[in-house]
N, C-alpha and C positions, 0 to 999 in steps of 0.2 A: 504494500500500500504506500503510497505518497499522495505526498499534498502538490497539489500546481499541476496535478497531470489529468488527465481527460477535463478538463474546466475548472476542479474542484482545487480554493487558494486555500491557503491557511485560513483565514480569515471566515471563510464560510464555509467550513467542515460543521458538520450537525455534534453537537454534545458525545452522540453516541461514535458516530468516528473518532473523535478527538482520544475517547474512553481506550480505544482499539492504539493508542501508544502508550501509556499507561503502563510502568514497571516494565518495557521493553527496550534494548536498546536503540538509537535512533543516529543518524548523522542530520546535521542541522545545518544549512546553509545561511550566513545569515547576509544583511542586506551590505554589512560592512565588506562583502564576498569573503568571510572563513567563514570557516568548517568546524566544527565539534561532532563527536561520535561517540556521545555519553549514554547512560541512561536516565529513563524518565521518571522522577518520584513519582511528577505531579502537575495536570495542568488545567488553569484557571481557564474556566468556560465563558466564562463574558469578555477579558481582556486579552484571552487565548498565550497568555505569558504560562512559558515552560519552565518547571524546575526539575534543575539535572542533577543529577548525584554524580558525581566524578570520583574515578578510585585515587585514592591516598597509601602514603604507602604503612600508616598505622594503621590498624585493621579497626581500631577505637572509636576512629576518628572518621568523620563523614566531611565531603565539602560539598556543600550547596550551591548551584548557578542559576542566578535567576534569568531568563531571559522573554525578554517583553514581546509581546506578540507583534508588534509593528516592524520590528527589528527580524522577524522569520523572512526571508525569500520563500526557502524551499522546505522539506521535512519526507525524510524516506526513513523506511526501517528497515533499521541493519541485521534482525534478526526476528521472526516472524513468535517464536518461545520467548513465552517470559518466564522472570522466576516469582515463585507463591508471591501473592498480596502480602504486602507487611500492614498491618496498622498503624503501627509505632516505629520509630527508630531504635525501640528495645526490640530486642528478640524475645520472645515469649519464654525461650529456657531459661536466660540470663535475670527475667523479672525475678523479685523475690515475693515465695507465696507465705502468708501469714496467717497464721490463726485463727480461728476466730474470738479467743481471747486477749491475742496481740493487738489486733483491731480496735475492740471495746476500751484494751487500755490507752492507744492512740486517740480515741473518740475523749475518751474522759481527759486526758493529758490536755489535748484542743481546748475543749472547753473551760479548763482552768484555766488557762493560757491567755484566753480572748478577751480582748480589751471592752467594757460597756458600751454600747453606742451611746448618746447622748440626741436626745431632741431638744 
């Protein structure tokens, strides 16, 4: 799939196309004419600005690219597989699972914690 080809620009791909680069990777043309060939967290449906995850070489560490939607020429996918959805930028092993009395005392901790509102 790409954008700019049979009529279809960046700019007026339907939601649901847009969906279809989503956690795949992509080479990006952009209007400055470079290139990037990242992949895609994430892209805003109304301003069509793409956010690219770029590898680093700590494994910790994420680098985020925003790139605005006016600034796209082109947009083709480099590889048709994506990998699983993440939700987070935790991994779900890495989360830590608690309790349900660690909770309760988290909840109570909060609450003693919490400054009065005032009217």
């Amino acid at each position: 799939m790409m954008a700019d080809e049979d009529g279809d620009s960046w700019s007026t791909l339907s939601s649901i196309a847009l969906w279809e680069f989503v956690d795949k990777k992509i080479s990006v043309l952009l209007s400055a004419n470079s290139r990037k060939a990242v992949r895609v967290q994430a892209i805003d449906p109304v301003t069509r600005t793409i956010i690219l995850q770029e590898e680093t070489v700590d494994l910790n560490a994420k680098k985020l690219t925003f790139v605005l939607g006016h600034a796209i020429s082109r947009v083709a996918l480099e590889e048709s597989e994506g990998r699983p959805r993440m939700t987070d930028f935790l991994e779900a092993e890495k989360a830590k699972k608690y309790s349900q009395d660690d909770i309760n005392t988290r909840k109570t901790e909060l609450h003693l914690k919490r400054l009065p509102a005032l009217v």
